[in-house]
C-alpha positions in Angstrom: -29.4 8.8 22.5 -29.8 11.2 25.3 -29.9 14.9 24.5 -27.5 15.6 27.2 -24.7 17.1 24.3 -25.0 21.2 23.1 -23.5 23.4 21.3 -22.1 24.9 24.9 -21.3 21.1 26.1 -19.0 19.9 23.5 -17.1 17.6 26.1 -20.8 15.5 26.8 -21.3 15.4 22.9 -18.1 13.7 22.7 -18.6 11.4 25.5 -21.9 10.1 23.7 -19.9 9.8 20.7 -17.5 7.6 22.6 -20.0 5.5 24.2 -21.8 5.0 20.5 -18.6 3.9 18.5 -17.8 1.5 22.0 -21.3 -0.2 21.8 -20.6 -0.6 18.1 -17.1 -2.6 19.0 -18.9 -4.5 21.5 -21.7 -5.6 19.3 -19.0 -6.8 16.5 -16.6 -8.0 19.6 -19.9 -10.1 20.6 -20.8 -11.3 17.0 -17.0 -12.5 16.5 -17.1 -14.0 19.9 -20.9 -16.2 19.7 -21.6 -16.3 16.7 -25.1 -13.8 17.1 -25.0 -10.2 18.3 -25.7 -9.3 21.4 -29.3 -8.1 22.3 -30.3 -3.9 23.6 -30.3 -5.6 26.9 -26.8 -6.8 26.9 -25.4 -3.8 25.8 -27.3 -1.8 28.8 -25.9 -4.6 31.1 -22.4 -4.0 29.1 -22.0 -0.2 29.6 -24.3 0.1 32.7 -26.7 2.3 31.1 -30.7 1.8 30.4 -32.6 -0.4 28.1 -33.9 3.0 26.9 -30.1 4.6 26.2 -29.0 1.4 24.8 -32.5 1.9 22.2 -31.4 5.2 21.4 -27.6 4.3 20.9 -29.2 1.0 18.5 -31.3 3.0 16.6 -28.5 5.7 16.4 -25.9 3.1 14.4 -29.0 1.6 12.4 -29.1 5.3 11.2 -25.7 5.8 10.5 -25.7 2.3 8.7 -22.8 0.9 11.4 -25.6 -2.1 11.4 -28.9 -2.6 10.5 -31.9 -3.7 12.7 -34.9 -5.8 11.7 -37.2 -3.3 11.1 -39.5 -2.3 13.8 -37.6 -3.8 16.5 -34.1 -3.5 18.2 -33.0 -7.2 17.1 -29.4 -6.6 15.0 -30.0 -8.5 11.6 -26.7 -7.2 9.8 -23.3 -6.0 11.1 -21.4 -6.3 8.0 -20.1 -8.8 6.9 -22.1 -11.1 10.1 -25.6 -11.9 9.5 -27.7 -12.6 12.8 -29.7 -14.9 10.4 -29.1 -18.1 7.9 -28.7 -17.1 4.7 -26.6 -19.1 1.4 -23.4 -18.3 2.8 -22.0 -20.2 5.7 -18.5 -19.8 6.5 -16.5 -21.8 9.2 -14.0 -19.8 11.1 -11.6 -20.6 13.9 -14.4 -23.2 14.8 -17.2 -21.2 14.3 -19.8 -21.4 12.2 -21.6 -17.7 11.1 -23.6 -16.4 8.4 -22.9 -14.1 5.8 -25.4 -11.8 3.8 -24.0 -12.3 0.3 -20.8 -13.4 -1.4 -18.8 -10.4 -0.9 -19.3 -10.6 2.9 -18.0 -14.3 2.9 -15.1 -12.7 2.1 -15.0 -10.3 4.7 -15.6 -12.7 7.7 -12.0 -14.5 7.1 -10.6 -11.0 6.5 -12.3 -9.4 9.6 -10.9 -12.6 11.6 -7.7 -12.4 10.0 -7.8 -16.5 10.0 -8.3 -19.3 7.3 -12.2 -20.2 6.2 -14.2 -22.9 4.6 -17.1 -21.3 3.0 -20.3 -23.1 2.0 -22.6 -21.0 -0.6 -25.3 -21.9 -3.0 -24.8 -21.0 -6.3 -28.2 -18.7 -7.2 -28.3 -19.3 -10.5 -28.5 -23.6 -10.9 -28.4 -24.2 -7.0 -25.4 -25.9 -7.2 -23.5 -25.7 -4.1 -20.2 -24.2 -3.9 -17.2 -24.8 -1.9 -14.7 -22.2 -1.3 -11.6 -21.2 1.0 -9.7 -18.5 2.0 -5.8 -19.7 3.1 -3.1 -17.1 4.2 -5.1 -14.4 3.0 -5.8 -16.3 -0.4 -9.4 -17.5 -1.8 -9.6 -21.2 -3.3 -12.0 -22.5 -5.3 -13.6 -23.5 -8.2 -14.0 -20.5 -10.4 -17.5 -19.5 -9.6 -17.7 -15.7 -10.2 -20.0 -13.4 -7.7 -22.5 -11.3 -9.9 -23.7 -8.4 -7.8 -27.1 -6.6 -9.1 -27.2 -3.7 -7.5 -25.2 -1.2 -7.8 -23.1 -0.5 -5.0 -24.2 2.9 -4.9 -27.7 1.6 -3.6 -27.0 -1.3 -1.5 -27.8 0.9 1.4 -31.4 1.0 0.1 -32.4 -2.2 1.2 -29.8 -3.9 2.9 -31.7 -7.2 3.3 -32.3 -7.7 -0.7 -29.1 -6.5 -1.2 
């Protein structure tokens, strides 16, 4: 982010604090929209700022763990519960097809979207596949039970394995 906020500027400070939670709506507004969040360069072409500003405001929410960026690069990889990448957990929304990082985010696409899913996930433990969906706010299925091992108190270590 720019350093144009200071102690004796509060109202700039709060302007950039704006702009950062706005790009964060915009990058979930585009992920619910296509499926894939939107790249630095349309969120510069978005807010009418610079590639550079639209870095700093990227590498700003990685940091504050609104999303997570592949590492070393400004590509989005995670913006819970979307995943910008396959992974065992498809779920069909509204249409849609997206990606979920684990089980519990399955879950949250539905919820985020407020709308009925179908959700296609692999069960880790024989490969079985498993079919599951949420109606009027209600999961369906066959029983499968999500095992989560690591404590949620260090998910934020490494998002990715998490």
């Amino acid at each position: 982010m720019s350093n144009t906020g200071s102690p004796e500027n509060p109202q700039a400070d709060a302007l950039e604090e704006s702009l950062l939670w706005d790009v964060r709506a915009f990058v979930y507004q585009t992920f619910a929209a296509a499926s894939q969040p939107p790249t630095v360069a349309d969120t510069a072409a978005r807010f009418q700022i610079g590639v550079d500003e639209a870095t700093a405001l990227y590498h700003e929410l990685d940091g504050r763990h609104a999303f997570f960026l592949e590492p070393g690069t400004t590509d989005i990889r995670i913006a819970n519960p979307f995943s910008a990448v396959p992974t065992g957990f498809r779920v069909e929304v509204l249409g849609r097809s997206y990606w979920a990082n684990c089980a519990w985010d399955a879950l949250g696409i539905p919820a985020a979207l407020h709308a009925d899913a179908l959700i296609e996930a692999t069960d880790s433990g024989g490969g079985e596949p498993l079919l599951l969906s949420v109606r009027d706010g209600q999961l369906h299925g066959d029983g499968a039970v999500a095992h989560f091992v690591v404590p949620f108190d260090n998910w934020y270590d490494d998002m990715v394995f998490t």
